[in-house]
C-alpha atoms as an extended CHARMM CRD file, in Angstrom:
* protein
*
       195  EXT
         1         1  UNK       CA             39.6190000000      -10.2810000000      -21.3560000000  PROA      1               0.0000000000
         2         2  UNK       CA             39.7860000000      -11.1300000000      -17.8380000000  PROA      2               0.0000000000
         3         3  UNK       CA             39.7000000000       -8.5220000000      -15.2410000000  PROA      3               0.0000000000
         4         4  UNK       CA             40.7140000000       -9.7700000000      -11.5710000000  PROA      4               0.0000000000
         5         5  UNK       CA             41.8880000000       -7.9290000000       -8.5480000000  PROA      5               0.0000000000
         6         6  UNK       CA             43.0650000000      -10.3250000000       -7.1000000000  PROA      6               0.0000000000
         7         7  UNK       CA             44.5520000000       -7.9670000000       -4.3020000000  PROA      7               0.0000000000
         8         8  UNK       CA             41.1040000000       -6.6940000000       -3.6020000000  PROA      8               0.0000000000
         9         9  UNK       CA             39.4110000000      -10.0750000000       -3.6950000000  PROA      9               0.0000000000
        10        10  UNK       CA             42.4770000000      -10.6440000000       -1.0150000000  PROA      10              0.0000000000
        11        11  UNK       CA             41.7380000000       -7.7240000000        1.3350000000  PROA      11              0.0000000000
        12        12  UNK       CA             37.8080000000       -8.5650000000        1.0510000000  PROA      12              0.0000000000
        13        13  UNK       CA             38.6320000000      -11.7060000000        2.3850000000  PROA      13              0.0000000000
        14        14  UNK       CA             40.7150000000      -10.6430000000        5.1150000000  PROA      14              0.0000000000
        15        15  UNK       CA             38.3460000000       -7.8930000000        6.3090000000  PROA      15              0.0000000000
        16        16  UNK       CA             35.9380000000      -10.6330000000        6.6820000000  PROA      16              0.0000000000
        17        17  UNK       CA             38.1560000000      -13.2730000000        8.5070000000  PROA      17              0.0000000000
        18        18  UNK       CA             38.5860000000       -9.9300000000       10.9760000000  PROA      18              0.0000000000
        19        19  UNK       CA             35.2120000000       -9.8020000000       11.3340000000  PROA      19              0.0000000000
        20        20  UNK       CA             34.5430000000       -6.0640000000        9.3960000000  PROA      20              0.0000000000
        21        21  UNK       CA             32.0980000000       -6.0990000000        6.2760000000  PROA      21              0.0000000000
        22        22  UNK       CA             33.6990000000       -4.2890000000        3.1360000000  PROA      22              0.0000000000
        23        23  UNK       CA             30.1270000000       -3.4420000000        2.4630000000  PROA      23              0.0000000000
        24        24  UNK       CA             29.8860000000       -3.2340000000       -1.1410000000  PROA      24              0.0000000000
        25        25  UNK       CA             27.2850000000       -1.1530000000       -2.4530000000  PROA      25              0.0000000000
        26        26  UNK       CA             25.5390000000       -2.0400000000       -5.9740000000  PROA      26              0.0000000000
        27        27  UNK       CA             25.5580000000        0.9230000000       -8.6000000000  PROA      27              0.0000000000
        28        28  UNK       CA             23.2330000000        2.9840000000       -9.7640000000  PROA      28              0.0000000000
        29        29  UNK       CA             21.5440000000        3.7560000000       -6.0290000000  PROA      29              0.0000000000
        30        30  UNK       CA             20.3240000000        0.1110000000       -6.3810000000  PROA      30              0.0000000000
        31        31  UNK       CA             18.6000000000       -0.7520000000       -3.1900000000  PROA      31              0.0000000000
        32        32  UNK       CA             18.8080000000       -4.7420000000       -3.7660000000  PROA      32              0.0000000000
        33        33  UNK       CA             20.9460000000       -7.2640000000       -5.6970000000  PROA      33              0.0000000000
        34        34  UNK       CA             19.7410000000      -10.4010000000       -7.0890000000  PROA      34              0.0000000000
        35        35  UNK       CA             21.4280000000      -13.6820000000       -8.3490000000  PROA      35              0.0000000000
        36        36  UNK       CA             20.3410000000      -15.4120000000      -11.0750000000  PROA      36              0.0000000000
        37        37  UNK       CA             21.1580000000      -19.2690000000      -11.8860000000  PROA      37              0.0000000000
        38        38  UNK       CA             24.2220000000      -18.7350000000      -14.3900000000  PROA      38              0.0000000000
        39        39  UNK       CA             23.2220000000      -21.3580000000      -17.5540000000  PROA      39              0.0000000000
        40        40  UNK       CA             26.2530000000      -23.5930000000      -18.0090000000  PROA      40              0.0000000000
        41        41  UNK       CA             27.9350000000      -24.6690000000      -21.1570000000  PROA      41              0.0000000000
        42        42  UNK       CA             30.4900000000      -26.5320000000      -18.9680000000  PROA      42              0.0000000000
        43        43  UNK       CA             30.4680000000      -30.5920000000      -18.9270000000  PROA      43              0.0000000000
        44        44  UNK       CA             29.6700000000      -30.7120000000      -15.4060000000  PROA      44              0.0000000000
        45        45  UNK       CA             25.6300000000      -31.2480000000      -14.8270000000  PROA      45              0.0000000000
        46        46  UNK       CA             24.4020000000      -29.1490000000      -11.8840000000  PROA      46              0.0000000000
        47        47  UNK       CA             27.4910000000      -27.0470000000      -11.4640000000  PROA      47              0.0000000000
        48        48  UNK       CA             25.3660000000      -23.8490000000      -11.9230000000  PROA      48              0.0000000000
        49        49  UNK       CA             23.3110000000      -24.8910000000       -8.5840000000  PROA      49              0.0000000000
        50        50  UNK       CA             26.7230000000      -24.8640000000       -6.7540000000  PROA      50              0.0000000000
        51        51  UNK       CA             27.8960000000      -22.1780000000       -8.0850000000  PROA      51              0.0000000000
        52        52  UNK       CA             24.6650000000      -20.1730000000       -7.5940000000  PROA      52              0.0000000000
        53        53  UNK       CA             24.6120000000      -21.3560000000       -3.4980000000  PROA      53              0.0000000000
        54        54  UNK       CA             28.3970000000      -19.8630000000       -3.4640000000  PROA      54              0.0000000000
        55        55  UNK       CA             27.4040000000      -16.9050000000       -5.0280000000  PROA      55              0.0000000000
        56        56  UNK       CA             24.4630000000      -16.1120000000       -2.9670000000  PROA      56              0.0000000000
        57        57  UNK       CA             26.2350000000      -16.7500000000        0.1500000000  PROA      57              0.0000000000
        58        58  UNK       CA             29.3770000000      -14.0520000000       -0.6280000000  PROA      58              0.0000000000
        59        59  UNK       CA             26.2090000000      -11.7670000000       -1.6740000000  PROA      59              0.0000000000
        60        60  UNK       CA             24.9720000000      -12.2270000000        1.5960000000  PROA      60              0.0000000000
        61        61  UNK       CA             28.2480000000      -11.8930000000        3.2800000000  PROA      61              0.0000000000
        62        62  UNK       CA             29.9130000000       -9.1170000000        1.3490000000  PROA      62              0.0000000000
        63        63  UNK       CA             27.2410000000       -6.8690000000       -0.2020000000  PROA      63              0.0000000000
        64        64  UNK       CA             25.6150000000       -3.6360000000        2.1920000000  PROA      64              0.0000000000
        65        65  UNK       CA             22.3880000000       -4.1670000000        0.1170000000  PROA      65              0.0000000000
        66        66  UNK       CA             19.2700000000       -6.1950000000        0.5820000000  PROA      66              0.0000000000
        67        67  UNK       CA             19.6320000000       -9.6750000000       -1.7530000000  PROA      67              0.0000000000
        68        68  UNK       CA             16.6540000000      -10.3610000000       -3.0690000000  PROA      68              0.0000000000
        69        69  UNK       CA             15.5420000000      -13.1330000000       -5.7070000000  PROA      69              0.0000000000
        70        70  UNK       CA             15.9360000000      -11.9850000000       -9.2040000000  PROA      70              0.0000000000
        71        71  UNK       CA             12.3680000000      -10.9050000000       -9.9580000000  PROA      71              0.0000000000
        72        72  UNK       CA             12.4150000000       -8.4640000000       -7.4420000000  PROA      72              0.0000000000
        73        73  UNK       CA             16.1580000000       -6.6290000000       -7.0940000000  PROA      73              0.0000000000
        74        74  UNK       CA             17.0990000000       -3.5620000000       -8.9320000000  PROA      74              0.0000000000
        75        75  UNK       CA             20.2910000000       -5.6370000000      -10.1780000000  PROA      75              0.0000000000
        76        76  UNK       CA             20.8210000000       -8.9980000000      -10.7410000000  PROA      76              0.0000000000
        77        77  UNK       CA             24.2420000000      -10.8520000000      -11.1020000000  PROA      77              0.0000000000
        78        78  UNK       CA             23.8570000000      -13.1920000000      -14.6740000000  PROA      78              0.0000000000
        79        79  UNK       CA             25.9530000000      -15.2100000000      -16.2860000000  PROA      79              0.0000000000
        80        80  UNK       CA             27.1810000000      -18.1420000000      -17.7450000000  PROA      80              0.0000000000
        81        81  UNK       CA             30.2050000000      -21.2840000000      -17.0230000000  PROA      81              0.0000000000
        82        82  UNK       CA             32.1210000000      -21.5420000000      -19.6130000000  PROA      82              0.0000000000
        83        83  UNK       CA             34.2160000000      -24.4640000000      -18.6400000000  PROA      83              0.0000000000
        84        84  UNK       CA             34.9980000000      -27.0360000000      -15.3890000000  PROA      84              0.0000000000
        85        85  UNK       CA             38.5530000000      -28.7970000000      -16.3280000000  PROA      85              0.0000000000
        86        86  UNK       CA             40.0880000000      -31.4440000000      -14.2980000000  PROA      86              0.0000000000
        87        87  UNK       CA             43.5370000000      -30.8360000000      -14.0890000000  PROA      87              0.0000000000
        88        88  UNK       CA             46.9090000000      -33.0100000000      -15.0770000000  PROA      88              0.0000000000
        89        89  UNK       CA             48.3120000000      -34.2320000000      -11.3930000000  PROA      89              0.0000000000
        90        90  UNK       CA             51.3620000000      -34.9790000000       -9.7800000000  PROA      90              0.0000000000
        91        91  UNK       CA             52.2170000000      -38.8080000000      -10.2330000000  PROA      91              0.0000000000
        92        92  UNK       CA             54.4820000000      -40.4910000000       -7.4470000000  PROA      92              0.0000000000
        93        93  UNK       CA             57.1760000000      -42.6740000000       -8.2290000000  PROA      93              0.0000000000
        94        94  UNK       CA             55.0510000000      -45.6120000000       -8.0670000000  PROA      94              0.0000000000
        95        95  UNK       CA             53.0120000000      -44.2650000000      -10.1890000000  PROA      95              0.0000000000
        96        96  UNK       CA             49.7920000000      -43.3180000000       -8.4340000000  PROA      96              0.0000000000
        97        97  UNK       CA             48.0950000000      -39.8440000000       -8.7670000000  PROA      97              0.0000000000
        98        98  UNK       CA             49.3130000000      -37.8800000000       -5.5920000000  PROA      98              0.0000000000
        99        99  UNK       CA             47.6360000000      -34.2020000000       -6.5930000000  PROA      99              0.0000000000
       100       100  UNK       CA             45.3230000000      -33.0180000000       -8.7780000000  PROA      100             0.0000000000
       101       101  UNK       CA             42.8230000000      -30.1700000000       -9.6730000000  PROA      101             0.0000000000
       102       102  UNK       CA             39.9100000000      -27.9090000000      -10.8760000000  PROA      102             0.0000000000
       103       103  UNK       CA             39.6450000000      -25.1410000000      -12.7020000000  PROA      103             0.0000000000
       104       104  UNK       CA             36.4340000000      -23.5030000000      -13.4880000000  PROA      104             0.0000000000
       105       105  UNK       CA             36.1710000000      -20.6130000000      -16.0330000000  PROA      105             0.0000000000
       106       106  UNK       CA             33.1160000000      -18.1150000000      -16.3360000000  PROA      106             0.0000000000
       107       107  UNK       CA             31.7380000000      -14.7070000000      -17.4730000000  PROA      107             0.0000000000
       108       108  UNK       CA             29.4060000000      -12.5060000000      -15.0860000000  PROA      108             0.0000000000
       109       109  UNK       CA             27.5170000000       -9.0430000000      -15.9990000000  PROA      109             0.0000000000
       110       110  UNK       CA             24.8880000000       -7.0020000000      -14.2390000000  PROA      110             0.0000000000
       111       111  UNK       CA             21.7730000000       -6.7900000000      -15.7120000000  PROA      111             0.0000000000
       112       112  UNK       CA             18.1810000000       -4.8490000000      -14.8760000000  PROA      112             0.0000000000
       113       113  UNK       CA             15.7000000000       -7.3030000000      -14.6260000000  PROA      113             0.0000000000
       114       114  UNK       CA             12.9630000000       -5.0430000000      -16.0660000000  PROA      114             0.0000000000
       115       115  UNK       CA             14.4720000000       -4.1530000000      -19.2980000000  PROA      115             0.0000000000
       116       116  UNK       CA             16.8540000000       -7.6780000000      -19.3590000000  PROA      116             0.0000000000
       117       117  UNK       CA             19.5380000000       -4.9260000000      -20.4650000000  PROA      117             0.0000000000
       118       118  UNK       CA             23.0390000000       -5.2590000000      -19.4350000000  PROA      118             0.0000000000
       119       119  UNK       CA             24.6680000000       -3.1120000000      -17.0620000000  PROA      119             0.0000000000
       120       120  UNK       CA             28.5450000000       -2.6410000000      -17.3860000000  PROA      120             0.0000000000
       121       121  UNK       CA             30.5410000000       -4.5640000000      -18.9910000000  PROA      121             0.0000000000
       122       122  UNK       CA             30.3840000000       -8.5810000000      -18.9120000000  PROA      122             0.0000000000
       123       123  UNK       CA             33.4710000000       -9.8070000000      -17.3540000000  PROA      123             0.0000000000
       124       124  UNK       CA             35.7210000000      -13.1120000000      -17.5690000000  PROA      124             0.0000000000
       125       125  UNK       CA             37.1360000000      -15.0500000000      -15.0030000000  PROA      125             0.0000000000
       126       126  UNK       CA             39.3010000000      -18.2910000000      -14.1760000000  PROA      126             0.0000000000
       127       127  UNK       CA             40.0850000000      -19.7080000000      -10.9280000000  PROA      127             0.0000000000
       128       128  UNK       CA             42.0680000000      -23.2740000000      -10.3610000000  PROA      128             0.0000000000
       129       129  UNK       CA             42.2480000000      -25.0110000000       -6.8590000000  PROA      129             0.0000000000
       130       130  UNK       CA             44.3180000000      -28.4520000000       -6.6190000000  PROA      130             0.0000000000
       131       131  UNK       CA             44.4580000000      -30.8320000000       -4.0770000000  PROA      131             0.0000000000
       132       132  UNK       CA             46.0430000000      -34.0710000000       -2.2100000000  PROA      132             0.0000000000
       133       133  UNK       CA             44.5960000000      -36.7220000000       -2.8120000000  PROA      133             0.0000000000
       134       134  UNK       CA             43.2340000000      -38.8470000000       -0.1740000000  PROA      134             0.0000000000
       135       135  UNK       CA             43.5150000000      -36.0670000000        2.2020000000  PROA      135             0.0000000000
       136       136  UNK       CA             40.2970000000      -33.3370000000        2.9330000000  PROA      136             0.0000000000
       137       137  UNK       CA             37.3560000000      -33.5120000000        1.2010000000  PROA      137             0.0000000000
       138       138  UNK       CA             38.9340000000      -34.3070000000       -2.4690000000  PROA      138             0.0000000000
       139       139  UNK       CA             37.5340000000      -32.5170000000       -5.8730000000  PROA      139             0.0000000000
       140       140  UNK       CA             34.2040000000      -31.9440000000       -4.2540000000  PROA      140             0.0000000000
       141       141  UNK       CA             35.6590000000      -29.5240000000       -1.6630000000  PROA      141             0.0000000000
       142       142  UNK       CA             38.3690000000      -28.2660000000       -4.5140000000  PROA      142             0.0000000000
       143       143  UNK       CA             35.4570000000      -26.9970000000       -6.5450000000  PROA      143             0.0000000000
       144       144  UNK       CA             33.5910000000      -25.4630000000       -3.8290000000  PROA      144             0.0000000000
       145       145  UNK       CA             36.8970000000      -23.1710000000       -2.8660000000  PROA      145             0.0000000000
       146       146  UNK       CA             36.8070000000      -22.7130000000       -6.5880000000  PROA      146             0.0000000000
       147       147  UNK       CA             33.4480000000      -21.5960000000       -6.8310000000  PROA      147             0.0000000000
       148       148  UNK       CA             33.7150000000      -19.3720000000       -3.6600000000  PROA      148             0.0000000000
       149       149  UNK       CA             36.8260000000      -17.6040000000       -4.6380000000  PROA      149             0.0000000000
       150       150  UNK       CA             35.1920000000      -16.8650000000       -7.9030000000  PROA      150             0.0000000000
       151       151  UNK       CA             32.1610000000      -15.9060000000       -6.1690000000  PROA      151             0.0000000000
       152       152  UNK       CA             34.2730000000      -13.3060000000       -4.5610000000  PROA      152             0.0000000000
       153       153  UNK       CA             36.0550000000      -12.2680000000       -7.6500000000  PROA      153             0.0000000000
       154       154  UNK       CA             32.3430000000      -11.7800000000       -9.6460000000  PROA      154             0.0000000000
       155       155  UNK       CA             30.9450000000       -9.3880000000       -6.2840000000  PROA      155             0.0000000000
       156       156  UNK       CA             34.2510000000       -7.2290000000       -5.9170000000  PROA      156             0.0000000000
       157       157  UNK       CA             34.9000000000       -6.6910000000      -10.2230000000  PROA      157             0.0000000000
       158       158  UNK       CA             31.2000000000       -6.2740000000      -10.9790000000  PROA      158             0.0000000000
       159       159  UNK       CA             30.5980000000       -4.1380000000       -8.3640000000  PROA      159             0.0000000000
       160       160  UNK       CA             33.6260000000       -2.1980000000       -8.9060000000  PROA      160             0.0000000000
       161       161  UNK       CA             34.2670000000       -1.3960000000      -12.1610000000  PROA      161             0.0000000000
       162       162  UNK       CA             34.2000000000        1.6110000000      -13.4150000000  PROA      162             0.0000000000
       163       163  UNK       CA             31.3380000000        2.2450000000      -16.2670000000  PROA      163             0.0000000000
       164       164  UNK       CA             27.7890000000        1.4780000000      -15.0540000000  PROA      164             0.0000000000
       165       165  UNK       CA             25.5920000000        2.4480000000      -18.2010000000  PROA      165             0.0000000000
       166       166  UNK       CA             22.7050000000        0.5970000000      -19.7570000000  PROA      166             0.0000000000
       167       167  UNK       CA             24.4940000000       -2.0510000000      -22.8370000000  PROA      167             0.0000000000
       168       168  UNK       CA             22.5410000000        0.6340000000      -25.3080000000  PROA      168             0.0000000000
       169       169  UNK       CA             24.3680000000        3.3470000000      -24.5820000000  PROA      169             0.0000000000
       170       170  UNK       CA             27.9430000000        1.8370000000      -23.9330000000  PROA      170             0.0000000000
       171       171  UNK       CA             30.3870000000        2.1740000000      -26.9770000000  PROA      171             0.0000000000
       172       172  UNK       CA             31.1990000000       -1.1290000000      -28.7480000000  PROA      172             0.0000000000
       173       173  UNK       CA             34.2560000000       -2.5010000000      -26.9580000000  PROA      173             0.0000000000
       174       174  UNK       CA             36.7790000000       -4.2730000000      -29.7750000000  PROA      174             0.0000000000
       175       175  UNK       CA             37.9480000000       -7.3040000000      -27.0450000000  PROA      175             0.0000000000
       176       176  UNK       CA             34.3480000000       -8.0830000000      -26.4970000000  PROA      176             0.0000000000
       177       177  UNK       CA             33.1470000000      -10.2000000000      -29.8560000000  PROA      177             0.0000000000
       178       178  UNK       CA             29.8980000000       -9.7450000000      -28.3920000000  PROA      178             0.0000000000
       179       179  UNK       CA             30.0050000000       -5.9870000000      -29.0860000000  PROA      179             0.0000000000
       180       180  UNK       CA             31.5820000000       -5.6360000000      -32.0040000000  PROA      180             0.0000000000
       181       181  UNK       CA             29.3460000000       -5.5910000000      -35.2860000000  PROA      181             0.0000000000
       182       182  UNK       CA             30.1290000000       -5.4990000000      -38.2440000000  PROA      182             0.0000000000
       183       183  UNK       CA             30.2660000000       -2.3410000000      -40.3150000000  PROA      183             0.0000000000
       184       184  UNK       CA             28.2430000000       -1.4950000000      -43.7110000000  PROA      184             0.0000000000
       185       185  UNK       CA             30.2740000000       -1.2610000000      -46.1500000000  PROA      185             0.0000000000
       186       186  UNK       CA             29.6130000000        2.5110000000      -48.0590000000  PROA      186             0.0000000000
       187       187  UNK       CA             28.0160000000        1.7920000000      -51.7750000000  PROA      187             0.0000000000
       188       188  UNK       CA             30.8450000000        4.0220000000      -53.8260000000  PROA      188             0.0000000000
       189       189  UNK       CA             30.3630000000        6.2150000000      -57.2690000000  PROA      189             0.0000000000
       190       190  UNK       CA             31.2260000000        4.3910000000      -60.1460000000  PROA      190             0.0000000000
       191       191  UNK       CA             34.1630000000        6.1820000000      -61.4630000000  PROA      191             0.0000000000
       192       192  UNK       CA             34.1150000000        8.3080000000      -64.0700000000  PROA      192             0.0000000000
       193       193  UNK       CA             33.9350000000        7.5890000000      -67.8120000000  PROA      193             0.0000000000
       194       194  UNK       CA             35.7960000000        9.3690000000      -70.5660000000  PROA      194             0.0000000000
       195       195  UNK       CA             32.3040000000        9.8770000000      -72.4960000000  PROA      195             0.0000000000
């Protein structure tokens, strides 16, 4: 299930261009946000060092609380990359590779550091940038407008949303295979016998 307001992440972006801060505030009166390094299934080594940079910087950019290293906030931003894809491009008539892509997928939650409990639900996202090649800085600086958009996304959705309880106490959501489990089945009476 991916959540994304985009139109949000959109007006976040422009506040900042303007020079305003949006200011977002973490839940649960926490004082301080932290960002953890997000482990990466993906087949690109080292991608969760980039993406924890981007994500740190938007913190520091977009979020009206202290950021502090994991160990010591009140939340901290976890997570994990699912995927990095390099996309199909456009081929010219002679045959050479004119444009091309990324597209990096991930899932994000809040979590307290003391109890390691999750906070909210975990959320999915997906963001593609393509590019020319030969011109700008190529699939390096693709996946770092990849990694900041989604930085943005992560801040404004997880900060956002609406339910802020401890993972114990949330009810089981059925899109979330992660929170569904399955149900005993109930041992039944044998039926009766004509004795």
């Amino acid at each position: 299930m991916r959540r994304a307001p985009r139109a949000a992440a959109a007006l976040l972006l422009l506040l900042a261009s303007c020079g305003y801060s949006a200011g977002l505030r973490p839940p649960l009166e926490a004082r301080s946000l932290g960002v953890a390094v997000f482990d990466n299934d993906s087949n690109f080594p080292e991608l969760e060092r980039e993406l924890y940079a981007a994500l740190s910087d938007q913190a520091a950019r977009m979020v009206a609380a202290e950021v502090a290293a994991p160990g010591r906030a009140d939340l901290v931003v976890r997570g994990r990359i699912l995927d990095y894809e390099r996309l199909y491009g456009v081929i010219g008539v002679e045959n050479q590779l004119l444009q091309t892509g990324v597209r990096v997928r991930l899932s994000a939650w809040l979590a307290d550091p003391r109890s390691g409990e999750r906070v909210g639900r975990a959320l999915t996202f997906d963001q593609a940038v393509r590019y020319v090649i030969d011109a700008g800085e190529g699939e390096a600086g693709a996946r770092r407008d990849a990694l900041a958009q989604l930085s943005q996304e992560v801040l404004v959705d997880l900060l956002t949303q609406a339910e802020y309880r401890p993972e114990s106490e949330q009810a089981p959501d059925a899109n979330d295979p992660e929170d569904t489990a399955p149900t005993p089945l109930e041992p039944t009476a044998p039926p009766p016998t004509d004795a």
